[in-house]
C-alpha positions in Angstrom: 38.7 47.3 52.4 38.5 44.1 54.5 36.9 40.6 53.7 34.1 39.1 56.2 31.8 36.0 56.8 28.2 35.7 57.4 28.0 34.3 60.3 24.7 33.5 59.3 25.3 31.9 55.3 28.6 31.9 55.4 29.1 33.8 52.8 32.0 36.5 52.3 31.3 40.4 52.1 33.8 43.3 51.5 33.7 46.1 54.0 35.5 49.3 54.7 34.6 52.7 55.2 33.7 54.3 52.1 30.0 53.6 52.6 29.1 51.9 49.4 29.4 48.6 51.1 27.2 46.3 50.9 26.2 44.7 54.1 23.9 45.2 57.4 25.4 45.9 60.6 22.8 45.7 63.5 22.6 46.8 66.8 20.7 45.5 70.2 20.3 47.6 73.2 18.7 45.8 76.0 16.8 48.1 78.8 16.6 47.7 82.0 17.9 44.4 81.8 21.3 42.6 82.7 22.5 41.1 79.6 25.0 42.7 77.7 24.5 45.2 74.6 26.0 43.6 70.7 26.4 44.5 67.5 26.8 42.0 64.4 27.1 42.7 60.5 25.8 40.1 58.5 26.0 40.1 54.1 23.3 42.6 53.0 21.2 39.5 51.2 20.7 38.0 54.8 20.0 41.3 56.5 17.3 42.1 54.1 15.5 38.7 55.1 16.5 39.7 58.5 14.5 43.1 58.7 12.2 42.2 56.5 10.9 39.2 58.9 11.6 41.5 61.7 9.5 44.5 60.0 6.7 42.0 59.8 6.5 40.9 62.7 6.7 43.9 64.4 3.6 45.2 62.2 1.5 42.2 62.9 
């Protein structure tokens, strides 16, 4: 198990590979565009405001 920080609340999150951890890692892909692909974990509290806002604005 490691130890990582939010980089959005700055708060710290155990991680490993076990898959009981609690945190979201997420992935961007852009298409036919230039910029370069990313991933970024974040603790799970801010990824569920995250995807939530993300969900929602997606449905709207």
């Amino acid at each position: 198990m490691g130890v990582s920080t939010c980089p959005r609340c700055g708060a710290e999150y155990e991680y490993g590979h076990d898959g009981d951890d609690s945190f979201t890692s997420v992935s961007v892909t852009y298409h036919d565009d230039d910029r370069d692909d990313f991933a970024a974990s974040i603790c799970q509290d801010c990824g569920d405001e995250l995807l939530a806002d993300l969900t929602t604005e997606v449905e709207a």
